[in-house]
N, C-alpha and C positions, 0 to 999 in steps of 0.2 A: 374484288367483288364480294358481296354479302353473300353469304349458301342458308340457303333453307331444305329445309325435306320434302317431298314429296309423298304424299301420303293417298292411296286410295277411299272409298267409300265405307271398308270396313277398320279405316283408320289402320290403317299399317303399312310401316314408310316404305316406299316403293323407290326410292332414289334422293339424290337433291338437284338441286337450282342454281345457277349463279343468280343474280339478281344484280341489274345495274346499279352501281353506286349513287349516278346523277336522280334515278328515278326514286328507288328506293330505299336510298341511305344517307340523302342526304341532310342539309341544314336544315333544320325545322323553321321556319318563318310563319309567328303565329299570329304575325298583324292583319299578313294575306287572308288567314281563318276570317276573321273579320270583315272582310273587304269583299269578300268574293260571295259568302254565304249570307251577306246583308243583297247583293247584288243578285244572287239567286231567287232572295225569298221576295225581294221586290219585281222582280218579273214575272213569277207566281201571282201576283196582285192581278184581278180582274178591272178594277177602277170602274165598276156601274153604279156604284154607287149615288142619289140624285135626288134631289130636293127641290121642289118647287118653291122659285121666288113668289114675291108680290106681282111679278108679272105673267108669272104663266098660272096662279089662281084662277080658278074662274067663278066671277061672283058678279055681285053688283059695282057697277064705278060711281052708284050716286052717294052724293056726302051725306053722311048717317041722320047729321042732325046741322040747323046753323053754327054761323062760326061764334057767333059770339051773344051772348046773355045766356048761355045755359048754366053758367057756374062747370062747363066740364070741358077737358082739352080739349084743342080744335083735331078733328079728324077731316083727311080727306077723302077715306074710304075702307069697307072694311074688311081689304085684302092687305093691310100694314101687319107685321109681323107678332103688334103688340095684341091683335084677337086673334084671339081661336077660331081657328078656320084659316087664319091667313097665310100667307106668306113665309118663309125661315127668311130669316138673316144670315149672312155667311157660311149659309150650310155647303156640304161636301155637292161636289157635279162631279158627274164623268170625268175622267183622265187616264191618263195613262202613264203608271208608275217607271217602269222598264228604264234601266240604262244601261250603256254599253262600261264593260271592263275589258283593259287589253287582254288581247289571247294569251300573252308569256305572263301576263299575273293570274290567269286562271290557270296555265299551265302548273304555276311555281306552286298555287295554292295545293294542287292535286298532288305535286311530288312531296311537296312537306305532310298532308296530312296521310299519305303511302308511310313515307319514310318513322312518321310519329308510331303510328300502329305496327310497324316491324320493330321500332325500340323496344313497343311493350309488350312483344312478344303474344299481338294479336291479327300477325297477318300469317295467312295460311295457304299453303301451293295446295291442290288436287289436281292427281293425273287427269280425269276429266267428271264430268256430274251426269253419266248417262243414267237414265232412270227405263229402267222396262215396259212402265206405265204412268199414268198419272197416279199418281196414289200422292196424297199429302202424308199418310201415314209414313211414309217412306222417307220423307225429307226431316219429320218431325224426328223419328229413328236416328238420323242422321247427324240431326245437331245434340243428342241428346247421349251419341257416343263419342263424339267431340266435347262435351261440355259446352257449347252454345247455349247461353241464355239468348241472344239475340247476335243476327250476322247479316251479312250485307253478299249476297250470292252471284257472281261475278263470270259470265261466261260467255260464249259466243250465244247466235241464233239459238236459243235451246227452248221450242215450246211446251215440251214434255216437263221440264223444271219450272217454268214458269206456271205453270195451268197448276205444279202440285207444291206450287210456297203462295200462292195468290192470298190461301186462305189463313193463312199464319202470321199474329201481327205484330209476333216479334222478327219474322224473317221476311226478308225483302229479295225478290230477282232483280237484277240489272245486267244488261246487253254490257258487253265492252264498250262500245261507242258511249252507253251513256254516263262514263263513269266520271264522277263528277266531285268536287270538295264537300258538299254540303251531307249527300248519305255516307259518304265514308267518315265522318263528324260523329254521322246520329247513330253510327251502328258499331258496337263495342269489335267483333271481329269480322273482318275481314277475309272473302273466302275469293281466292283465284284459281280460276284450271290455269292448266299449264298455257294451253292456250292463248286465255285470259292476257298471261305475265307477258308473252312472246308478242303480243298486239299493242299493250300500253310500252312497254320499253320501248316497239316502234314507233308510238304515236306522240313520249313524252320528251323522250331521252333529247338531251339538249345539244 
């Protein structure tokens, strides 16, 4: 098994870790990056996008002008795409982007991008993130005694942490539950409580 340190609030190692090899050591597969975070950011898609045809215009349906001796094409009305006012052409409607990925290829995706960021020596254990109060000052302190330019905050229920990174736009809260391929991508380190570790090993481990 892979050891890491344990490290408190005021950065000072407090123990190590095993850490699972299947969760967090292992193959890196970076096609799944691909596959799963196209799949994320397309579910993200609202699809209201909407256009009215020539037929939901509303205008007149009489023909502009006769069909023939004006020297001009024939029109049958001036809801056709080609005046202003009218109608689009193949423009965008409602849809609904969403597609499903197997559960074990979003699983695979989240252990290799784990496993990536403990290679580069940007995955980090914490005993845990209790904070006194809301203070953002206090988290902003926090990554700034770590050397976080930006980190991905990783922990059970915790409202008190959440309420004091909301406002910070390089750091991000995330429940355990929600932990996912795509923020562990966009966020250079990676912050776990111990916790954190003990509920994804159970949740990922194969």
């Amino acid at each position: 098994m892979a050891k890491l340190d344990i490290h408190n609030l005021k950065n000072e190692k407090v123990g190590t870790i095993d850490l699972d090899n299947d969760v967090f050591a292992g193959e890196v597969k970076e096609h799944l990056f691909h596959e799963v975070v196209r799949n994320q950011l397309a579910n993200r898609r609202a699809g209201t996008h909407s256009t009215k045809t020539r037929a939901n215009v509303t205008a007149s349906g009489r023909k502009p002008f006769k069909q023939k001796g004006t020297g001009r094409a024939r029109q049958g009305d001036v809801k056709v795409p080609i005046h202003r006012g009218g109608g689009v052409a193949h423009g965008p409607l409602p849809r609904d982007y969403s597609y499903t990925v197997p559960r074990k290829v979003r699983k695979a995706a989240v252990r290799s991008a784990l496993s990536r960021r403990l290679t580069e020596s940007k995955l980090w254990v914490l005993e845990d993130f209790e904070l006194g109060q809301v203070k953002t000052k206090e988290v902003v302190d926090i990554c700034s005694r770590f050397g976080w330019e930006n980190a991905l905050l990783v922990d059970g229920p915790n409202e008190t942490l959440q309420k004091s990174a909301r406002n910070i736009p390089s750091v991000q809260y995330l429940p355990r539950e929600g932990l996912n391929c795509y923020d562990l991508l966009r966020f250079e380190n990676i912050v776990l409580t111990k916790a954190a570790v003990e509920h994804i090993t159970g949740v990922f481990s194969k």
